[in-house]
N, C-alpha and C positions, 0 to 999 in steps of 0.2 A: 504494500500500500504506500503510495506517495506521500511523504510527510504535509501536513495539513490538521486539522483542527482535532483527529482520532489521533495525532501523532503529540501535539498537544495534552489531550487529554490523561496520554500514557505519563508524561512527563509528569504532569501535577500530581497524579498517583503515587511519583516517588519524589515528589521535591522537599517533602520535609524529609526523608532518611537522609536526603544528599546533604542538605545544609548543615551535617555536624563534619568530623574533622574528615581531610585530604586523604586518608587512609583509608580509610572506609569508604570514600568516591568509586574508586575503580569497581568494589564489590557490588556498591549499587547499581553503577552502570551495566555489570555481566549478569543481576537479576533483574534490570528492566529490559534488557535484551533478550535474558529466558522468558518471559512474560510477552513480550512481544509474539515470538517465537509461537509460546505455548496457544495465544491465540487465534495466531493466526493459520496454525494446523489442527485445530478443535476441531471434530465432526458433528458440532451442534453451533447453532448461531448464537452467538452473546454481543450483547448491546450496553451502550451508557449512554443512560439518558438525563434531563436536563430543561426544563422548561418544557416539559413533552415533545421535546427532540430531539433526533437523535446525535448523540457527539462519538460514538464511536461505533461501529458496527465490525464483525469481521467476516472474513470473505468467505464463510461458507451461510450466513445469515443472507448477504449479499447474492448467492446465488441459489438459494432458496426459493427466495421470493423475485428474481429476477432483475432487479436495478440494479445501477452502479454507484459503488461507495459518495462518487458525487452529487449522484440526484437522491440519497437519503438523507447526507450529512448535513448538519442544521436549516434542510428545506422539508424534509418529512418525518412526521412519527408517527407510534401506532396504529393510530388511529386513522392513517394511509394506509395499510397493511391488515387491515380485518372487514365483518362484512358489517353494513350500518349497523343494523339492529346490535350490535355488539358494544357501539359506543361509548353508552352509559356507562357501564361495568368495567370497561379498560379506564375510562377517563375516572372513578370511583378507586381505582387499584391506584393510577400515578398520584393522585392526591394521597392518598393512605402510603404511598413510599417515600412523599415530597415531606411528612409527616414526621418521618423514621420509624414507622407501623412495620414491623417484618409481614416478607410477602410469605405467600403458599402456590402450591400447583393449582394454577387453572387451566381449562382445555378451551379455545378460540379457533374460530375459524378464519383460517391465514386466505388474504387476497393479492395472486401474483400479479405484475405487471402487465401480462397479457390475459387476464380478467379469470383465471382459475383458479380453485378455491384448495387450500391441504388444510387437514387436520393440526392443531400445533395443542404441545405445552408448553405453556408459560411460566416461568418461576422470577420474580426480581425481590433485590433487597437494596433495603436505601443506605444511602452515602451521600458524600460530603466532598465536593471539588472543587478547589479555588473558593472555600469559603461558603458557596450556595451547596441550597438542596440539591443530592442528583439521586438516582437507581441503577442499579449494575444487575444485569441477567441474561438470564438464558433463554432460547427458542428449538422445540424440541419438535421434528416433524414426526408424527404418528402414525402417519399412514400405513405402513405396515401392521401395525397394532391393532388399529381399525378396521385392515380388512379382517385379520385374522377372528377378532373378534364378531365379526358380524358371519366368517365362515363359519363359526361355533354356534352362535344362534341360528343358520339357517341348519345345520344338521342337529341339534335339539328340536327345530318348529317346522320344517321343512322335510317333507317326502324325495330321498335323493334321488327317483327314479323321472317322477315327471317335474318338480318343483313343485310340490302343491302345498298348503299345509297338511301337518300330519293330523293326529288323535291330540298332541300335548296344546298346540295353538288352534285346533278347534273348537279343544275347552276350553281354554281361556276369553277367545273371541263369543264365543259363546257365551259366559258369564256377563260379559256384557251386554250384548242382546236382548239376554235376559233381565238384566237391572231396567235397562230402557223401556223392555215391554211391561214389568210390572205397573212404573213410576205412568206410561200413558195406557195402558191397560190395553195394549195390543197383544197381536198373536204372531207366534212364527212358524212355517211352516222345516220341517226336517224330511227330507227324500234321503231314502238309502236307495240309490243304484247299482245293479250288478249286471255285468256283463252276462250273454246266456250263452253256454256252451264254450266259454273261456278259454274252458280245458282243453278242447280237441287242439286251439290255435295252437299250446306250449309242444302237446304229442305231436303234432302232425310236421309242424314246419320249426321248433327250437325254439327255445325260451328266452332267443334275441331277437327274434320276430315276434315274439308275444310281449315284450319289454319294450320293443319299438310300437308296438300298435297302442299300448296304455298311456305311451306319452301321446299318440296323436288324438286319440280319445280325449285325453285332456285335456289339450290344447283346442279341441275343438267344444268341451261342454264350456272352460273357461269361457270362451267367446260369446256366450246367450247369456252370462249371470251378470247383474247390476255390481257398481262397482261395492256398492252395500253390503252384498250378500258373503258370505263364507263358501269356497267349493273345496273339500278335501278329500283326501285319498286316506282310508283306512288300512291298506295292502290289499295285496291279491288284486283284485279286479272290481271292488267295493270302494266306490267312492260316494260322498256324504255331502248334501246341501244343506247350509242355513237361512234360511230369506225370511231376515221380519219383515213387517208387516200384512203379513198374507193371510188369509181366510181361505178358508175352504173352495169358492170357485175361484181365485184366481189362482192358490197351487194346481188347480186342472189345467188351466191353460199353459200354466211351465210346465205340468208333468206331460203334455200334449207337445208342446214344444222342443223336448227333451225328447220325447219319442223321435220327432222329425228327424233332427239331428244325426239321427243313423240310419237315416234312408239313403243316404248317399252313401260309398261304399269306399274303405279306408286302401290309400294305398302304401303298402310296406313293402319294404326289401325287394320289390318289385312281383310284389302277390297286392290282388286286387280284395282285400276281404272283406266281407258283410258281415258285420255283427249285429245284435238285437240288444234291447236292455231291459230287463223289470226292473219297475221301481215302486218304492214302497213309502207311505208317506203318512205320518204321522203332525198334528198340528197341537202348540202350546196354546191353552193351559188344559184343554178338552182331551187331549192324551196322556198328558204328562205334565210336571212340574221342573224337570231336570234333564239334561240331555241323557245321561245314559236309560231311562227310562222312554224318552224320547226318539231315542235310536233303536231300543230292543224293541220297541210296537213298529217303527218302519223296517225293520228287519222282518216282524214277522208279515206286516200288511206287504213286502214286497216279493217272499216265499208266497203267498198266495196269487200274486202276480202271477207267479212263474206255473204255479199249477193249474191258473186258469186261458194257461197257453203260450207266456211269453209276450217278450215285443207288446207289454203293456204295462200300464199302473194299477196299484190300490189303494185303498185308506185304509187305513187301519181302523177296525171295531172293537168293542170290549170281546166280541163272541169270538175274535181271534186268539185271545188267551184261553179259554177253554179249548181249542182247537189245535191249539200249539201245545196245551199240558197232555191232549190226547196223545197227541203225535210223536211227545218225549216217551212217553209209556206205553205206545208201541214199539216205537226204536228200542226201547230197554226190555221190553218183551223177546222182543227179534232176537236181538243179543243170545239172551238167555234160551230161546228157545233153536237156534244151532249149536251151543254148547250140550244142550239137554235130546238133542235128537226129537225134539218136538214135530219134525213134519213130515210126511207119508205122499205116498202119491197114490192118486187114483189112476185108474186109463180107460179110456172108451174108445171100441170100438172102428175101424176104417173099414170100411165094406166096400167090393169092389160090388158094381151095380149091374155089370152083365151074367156073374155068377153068382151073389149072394155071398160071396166066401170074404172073412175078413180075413186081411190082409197085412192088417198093420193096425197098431192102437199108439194114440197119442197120450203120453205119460202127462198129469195133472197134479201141479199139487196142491196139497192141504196142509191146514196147520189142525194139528190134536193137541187142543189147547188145556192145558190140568183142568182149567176151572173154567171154561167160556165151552169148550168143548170144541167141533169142528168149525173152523174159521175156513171160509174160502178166500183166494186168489186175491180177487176186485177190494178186499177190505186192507190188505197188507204190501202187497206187491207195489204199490206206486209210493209209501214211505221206505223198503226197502231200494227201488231205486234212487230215493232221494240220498239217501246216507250211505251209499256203497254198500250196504249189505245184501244185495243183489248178486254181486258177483259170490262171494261164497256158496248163499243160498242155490246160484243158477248149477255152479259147479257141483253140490252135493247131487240135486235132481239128474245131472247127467251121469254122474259117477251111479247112482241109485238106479236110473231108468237100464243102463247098459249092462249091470249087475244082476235084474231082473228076466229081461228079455235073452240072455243067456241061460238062466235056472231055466225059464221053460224051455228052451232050443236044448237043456239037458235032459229037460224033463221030457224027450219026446213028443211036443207039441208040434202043431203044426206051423212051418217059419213064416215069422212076422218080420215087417221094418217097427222100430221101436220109434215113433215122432218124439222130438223133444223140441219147446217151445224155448228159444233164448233172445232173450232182453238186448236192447241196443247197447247199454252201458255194457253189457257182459261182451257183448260182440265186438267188442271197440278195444277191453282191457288187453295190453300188452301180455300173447303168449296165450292167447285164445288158442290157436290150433295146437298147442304143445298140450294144454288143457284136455283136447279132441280126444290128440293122440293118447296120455297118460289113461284116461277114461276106458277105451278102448283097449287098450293091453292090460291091464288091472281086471277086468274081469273077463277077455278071449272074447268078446262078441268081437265077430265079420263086423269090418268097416260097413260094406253094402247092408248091411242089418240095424245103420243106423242112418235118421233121416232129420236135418237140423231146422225146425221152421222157425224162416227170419221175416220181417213186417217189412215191406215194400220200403217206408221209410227210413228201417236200419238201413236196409241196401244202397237205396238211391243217394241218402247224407254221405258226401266226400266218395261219389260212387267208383272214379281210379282208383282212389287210397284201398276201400273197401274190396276190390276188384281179385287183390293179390291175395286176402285171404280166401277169399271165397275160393280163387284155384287151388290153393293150397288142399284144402276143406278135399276139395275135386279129386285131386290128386290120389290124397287117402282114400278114396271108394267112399267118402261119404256122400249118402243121397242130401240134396238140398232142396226146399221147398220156400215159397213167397206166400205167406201168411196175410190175410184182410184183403185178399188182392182186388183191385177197384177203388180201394177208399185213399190212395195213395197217390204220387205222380209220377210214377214210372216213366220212363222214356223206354219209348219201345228198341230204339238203335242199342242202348245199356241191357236192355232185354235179352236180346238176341244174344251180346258177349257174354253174358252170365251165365256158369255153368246149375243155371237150374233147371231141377227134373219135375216140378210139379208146380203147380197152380194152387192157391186156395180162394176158392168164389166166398167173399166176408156173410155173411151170417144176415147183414143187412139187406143184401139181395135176394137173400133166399125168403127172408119171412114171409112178404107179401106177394110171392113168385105167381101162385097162381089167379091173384085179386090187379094186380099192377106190373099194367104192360111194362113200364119203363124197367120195371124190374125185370121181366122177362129178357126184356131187350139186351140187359145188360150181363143178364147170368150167359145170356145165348151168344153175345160177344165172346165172353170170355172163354167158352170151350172153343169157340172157332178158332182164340186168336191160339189157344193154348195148342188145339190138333194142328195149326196150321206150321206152330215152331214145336211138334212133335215134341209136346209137352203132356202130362196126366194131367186131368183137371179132377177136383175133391171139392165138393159142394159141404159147408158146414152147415149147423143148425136146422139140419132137416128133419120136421117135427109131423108132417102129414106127408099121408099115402097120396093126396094130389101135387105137392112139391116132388114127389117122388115121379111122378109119373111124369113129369114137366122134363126133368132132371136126365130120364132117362133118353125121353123120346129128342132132347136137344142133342144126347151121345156124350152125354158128362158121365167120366169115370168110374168115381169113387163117391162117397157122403158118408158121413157121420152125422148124428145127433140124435136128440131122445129118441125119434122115430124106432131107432134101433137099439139105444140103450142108454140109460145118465153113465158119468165116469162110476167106476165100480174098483172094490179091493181088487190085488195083486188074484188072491185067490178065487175071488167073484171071476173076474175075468181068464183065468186060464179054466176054468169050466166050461166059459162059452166059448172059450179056441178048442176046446176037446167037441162040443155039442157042436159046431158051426150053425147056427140055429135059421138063419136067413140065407141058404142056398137054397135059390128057384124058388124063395118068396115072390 
């Protein structure tokens, strides 16, 4: 630095040592030199100030904030170098230093020459130069400290995957919402959102295509919510709205709007995908008092979403909680009742329809309940697949049916295909045909002696993916059959590649076969299209000798239903493969 008035300054700093004897001169001179020295290689800015200007600054303060020694030196202070609103408080400090008041750490917001702003500490203490008031201190830039520290607050409040907030800053944003909505006696609405069918995205395409699609998700519901509102991410694929002031019709029109939102289809990693969403929605003070109260009623009003189809909303009613303690005490039922060997199958009957002779029997099953006693299918089956207990329970029924259908193939019966009904979730779990295969060697029944019906719907969802099992399946000599068939959206081109051997005309078709044409029409499709790709066609639910005679005269296969027998025990049924009792009926 050019000597000049900071050069000055240094001097009077040591003019009273110098003024005693010649001997001591020299030493003072070699420590205002180290003093010099020491400030002018400081990696913090230090200042002396003076009438609120500055008299000495050194050059790492100087390139901090960007001027030169010249245009701050007795032309600018502080209060050039911060942002207005800051003024009072600095100018309140230099009077309390002018004072001989000891300073403390404050934190100010520093303003550079080219008009950008850094975080600073400030620390001075007063002194005494040339007889006046002055303060001598430091300038400390922070920025580093600042960022760090607000990287620490966003990974305590902030969800690292999309940016959203998490559960810790939705309660707290929420506490407030809540204080406001009391004090004006408003309401807030809370939607749980979930993605449907999530899971297949992680299976099918990797869990950085599924981690990429949940940020675009978010970024796209961010984009509908007021700047007012809360959007968080609870994990997984469950994220959570707060929007006060809402009532009851107007969260319909967001949860309507919310729907929209996913009618356009997400592009990732260069996969085009369509997601769906239920949503579940809960409103303050008529549901709850408290967010987690709050969120456990849209949790459950948005599971009813999902079971009444998907790709929709609900509200939440009180009659949800009784419905939802049902639901825990079935699932805990379930539980205990595949540990305890609780369930049996029945089988009924497949009759071929130009001989009378059955053919094949489709394995059913039942729960034998200690204390409710025989539970059918329609009461438990759709909470097993909500909670995965499906796959276990699907695996024992095939392990059970193929263990069965060999006692009689020992017992000298005459040879059946054993049907076994399997669930979409069961068809999808990784190691489904290993499953097949284990089934099948555990108890020696012939592959060909076993027959898998899957719902038009399992087949067609992801129907490439699905493609390679089904050949696999193929391969082994398993027979495959299309279960509901009609009520679904099959493409007939997917049709054709699909190694199945059988048809099943849905149950829907048949009731009114002989009262309603359209039904006729369409059971009578289905054997043409089925003879036409030299497929079996199997009419269900057939319950009169005039559906039968319909059934027949179109040149449909096979039927089951009461007509011929309800499902019946293991040992009901190998009585009437011994009697064949409907040949040349």
């Amino acid at each position: 630095m050019t000597r000049g008035v900071g050069e000055e300054i240094i001097e009077q700093l040591f003019s009273d040592s110098k003024a005693g004897a010649a001997g001591s001169a020299t030493a003072m001179t070699e420590q205002e030199t180290m003093f010099r020295s020491t400030m002018e290689a400081a990696q913090v800015g230090i200042f002396v100030l003076q009438n609120q200007r500055f008299k000495y600054v050194n050059p790492f303060l100087v390139g901090m904030f960007g001027y030169s020694a010249e245009e701050l030196l007795d032309q600018m202070g502080p209060l050039d170098l911060i942002l207005p609103e800051q003024h009072a408080f600095v100018i309140e400090q230099m009077q309390l230093r002018a004072a001989g008041v000891l300073g403390h750490n404050y934190e100010l917001t520093g303003l550079r020459k080219d008009g950008s702003t850094l975080p600073v500490m400030v620390l001075g203490s007063p002194s005494v130069i040339g007889g006046l008031p002055a303060s001598v201190g430091t300038v400390l830039d922070i920025s580093a400290q600042k960022a760090a520290e607000q990287r620490i607050r966003e990974l305590a409040d902030y969800d690292v995957l999309t940016g959203l907030p998490n559960r810790r800053l939705l309660r707290e944003r929420f506490e407030q919402l809540l204080a406001a909505a009391e004090r004006e006696k408003s309401e807030i609405a809370v939607i749980f959102l979930d993605l449907d069918h999530f899971k297949r995205v992680n299976d099918s395409l990797g869990h950085s295509v599924g981690d990429e699609l949940l940020c675009e998700v978010a970024r796209r519901l961010d984009s509908v919510v007021r700047r007012i509102d809360t959007l968080a991410r609870l994990g997984g694929d469950e994220f959570i709205f707060a929007m006060p002031g809402f009532h009851t019709a107007a969260a319909v029109e967001v949860a309507r709007r919310l729907v929209e939102v996913f009618s356009r289809p997400f592009e990732v990693a260069g996969h085009e995908l369509t997601v769906t969403p239920s949503l579940g929605i809960s409103i303050y003070p008529h549901d709850g008092r408290d967010l987690e109260t709050l969120l456990r009623n849209a949790d459950t009003a948005m599971y009813r979403a999902k079971e009444m189809g998907r790709n929709a909303f609900q509200f939440y009613s009180s009659e949800m909680n009784t419905t939802t303690l049902d639901r825990l005490l079935m699932e805990s039922n379930l539980r205990r009742a595949l540990v305890q060997n609780e369930f049996i199958l029945h089988y009924q009957p497949l009759v071929n329809l130009e001989t009378g002779l059955i053919i094949g029997v489709e394995a059913l099953i039942r729960w034998l309940h200690p204390e409710l006693g025989l539970i059918m299918p329609d009461r438990f089956i759709h909470v097993a697949e909500e909670t995965g207990l499906i796959n276990p329970i699907g695996d024992w029924v095939l392990c059970e049916a193929c263990r069965q259908a060999k006692a009689w193939c020992d017992a000298g019966l005459p040879p059946i295909c054993m049907a076994v009904n399997v669930a979409p979730v069961q068809f999808r779990q990784a190691g489904f045909v290993e499953m097949v295969a284990g089934a099948l060697a555990t108890s020696g029944l012939d592959a060909s002696r076993l027959e898998l019906e899957l719902t038009e719907r399992t087949v067609m969802h992801d129907a490439d993916i699905n493609m390679g099992t089904l050949s696999a399946l193929h391969r082994m000599g398993v027979e495959l059959s299309l279960d509901d068939f009609g009520t679904g959206y099959s493409s007939l081109a997917y049709l054709k590649r699909f190694p199945v051997g059988k048809l099943k005309i849905d149950r829907s078709f048949v009731n009114d076969l002989e009262t309603d044409p359209d039904d006729w029409a369409i059971a009578s499709t289905i054997v043409s299209m089925g003879r036409s790709l030299r497929m079996t066609v199997l009419a269900e639910g057939v319950e009169k000798v005039e559906q039968l005679a319909l059934l027949r005269k179109m040149g449909c296969d096979m039927a089951q239903g009461y007509y011929f027998s309800r499902p019946m025990s293991a040992d009901g049924m190998a009585d009437m493969l011994r009697l064949q009792p409907f040949i040349n009926r």
